[in-house]
C-alpha positions as a Markdown table, in Angstrom:
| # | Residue | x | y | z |
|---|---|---|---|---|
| 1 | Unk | 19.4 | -25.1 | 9.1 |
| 2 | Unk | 19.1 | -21.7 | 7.8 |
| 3 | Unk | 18.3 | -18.6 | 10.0 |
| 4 | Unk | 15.7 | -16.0 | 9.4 |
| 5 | Unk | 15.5 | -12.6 | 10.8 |
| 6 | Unk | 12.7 | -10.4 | 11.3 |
| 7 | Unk | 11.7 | -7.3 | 12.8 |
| 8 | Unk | 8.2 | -7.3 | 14.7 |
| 9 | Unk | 5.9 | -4.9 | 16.3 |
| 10 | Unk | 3.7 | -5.2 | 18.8 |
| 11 | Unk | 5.7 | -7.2 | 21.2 |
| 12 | Unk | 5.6 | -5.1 | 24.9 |
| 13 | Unk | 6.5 | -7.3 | 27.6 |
| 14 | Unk | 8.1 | -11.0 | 28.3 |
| 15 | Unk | 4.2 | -12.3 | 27.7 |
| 16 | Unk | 4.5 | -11.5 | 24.2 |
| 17 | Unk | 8.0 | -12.8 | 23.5 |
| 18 | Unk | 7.0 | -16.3 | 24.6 |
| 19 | Unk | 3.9 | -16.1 | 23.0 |
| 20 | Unk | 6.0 | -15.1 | 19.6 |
| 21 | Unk | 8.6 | -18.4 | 20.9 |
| 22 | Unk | 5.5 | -20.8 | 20.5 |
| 23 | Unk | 3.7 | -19.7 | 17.7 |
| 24 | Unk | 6.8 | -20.1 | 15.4 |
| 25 | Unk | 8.4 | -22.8 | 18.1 |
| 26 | Unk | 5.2 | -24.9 | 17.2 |
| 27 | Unk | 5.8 | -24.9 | 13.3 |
| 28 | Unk | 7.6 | -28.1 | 12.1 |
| 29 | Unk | 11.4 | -28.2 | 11.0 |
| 30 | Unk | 11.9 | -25.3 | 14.1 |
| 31 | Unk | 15.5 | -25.6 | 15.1 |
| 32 | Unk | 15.2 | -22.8 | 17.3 |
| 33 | Unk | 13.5 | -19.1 | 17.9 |
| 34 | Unk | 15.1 | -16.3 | 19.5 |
| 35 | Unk | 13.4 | -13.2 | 20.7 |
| 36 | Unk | 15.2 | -9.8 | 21.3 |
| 37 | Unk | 12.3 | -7.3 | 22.8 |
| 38 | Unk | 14.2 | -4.1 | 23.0 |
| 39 | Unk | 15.2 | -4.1 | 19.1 |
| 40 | Unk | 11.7 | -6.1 | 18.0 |
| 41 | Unk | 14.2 | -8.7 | 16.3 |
| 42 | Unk | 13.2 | -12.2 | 16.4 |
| 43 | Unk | 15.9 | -15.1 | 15.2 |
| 44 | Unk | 14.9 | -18.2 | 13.8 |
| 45 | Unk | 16.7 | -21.1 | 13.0 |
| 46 | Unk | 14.4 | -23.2 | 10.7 |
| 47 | Unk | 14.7 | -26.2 | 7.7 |
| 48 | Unk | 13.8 | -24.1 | 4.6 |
| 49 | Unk | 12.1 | -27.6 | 3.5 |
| 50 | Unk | 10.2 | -27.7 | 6.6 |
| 51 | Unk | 9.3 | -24.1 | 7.3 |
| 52 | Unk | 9.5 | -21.2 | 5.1 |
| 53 | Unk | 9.6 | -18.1 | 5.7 |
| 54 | Unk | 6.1 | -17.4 | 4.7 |
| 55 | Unk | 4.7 | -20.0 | 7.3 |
| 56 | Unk | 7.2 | -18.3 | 10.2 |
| 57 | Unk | 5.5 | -15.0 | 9.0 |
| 58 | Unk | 2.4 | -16.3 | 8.9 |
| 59 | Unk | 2.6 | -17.7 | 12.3 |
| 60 | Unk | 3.7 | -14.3 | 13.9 |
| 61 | Unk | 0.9 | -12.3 | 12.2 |
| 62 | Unk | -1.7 | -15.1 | 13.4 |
| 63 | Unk | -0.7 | -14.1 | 16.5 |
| 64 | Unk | -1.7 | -11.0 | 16.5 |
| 65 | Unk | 2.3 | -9.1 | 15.9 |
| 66 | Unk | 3.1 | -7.1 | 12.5 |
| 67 | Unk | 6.5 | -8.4 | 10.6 |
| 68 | Unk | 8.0 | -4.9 | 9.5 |
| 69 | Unk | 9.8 | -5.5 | 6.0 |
């Protein structure tokens, strides 16, 4: 498992932590996804072969949150 890390806007309240959970929770290869709301930093531990980074990214922004590079 390898762990991503990413910084993400948009995210107010404990509604839109777990929404950000099970948007990437709900890709395949997910080992695990953790949210921290004050610094926008959201953890992932994912199978590289599974999940890219991409897809994670993807996920988030389908959702309606901004990945800040």
């Amino acid at each position: 498992m390898n762990t991503l890390t990413l910084n993400v806007s948009g995210m107010s309240c404990m509604g839109c932590v777990n929404s950000v959970k099970n948007l990437v929770g709900a890709l395949p290869g997910i080992g695990g996804v953790r949210v921290d709301l004050a610094s926008g930093r959201v953890e992932v531990s994912h199978d590289p072969a599974q999940a890219s980074p991409e897809a994670i990214r993807a996920a988030i922004e389908g959702g309606g949150y901004q990945v800040v590079e």
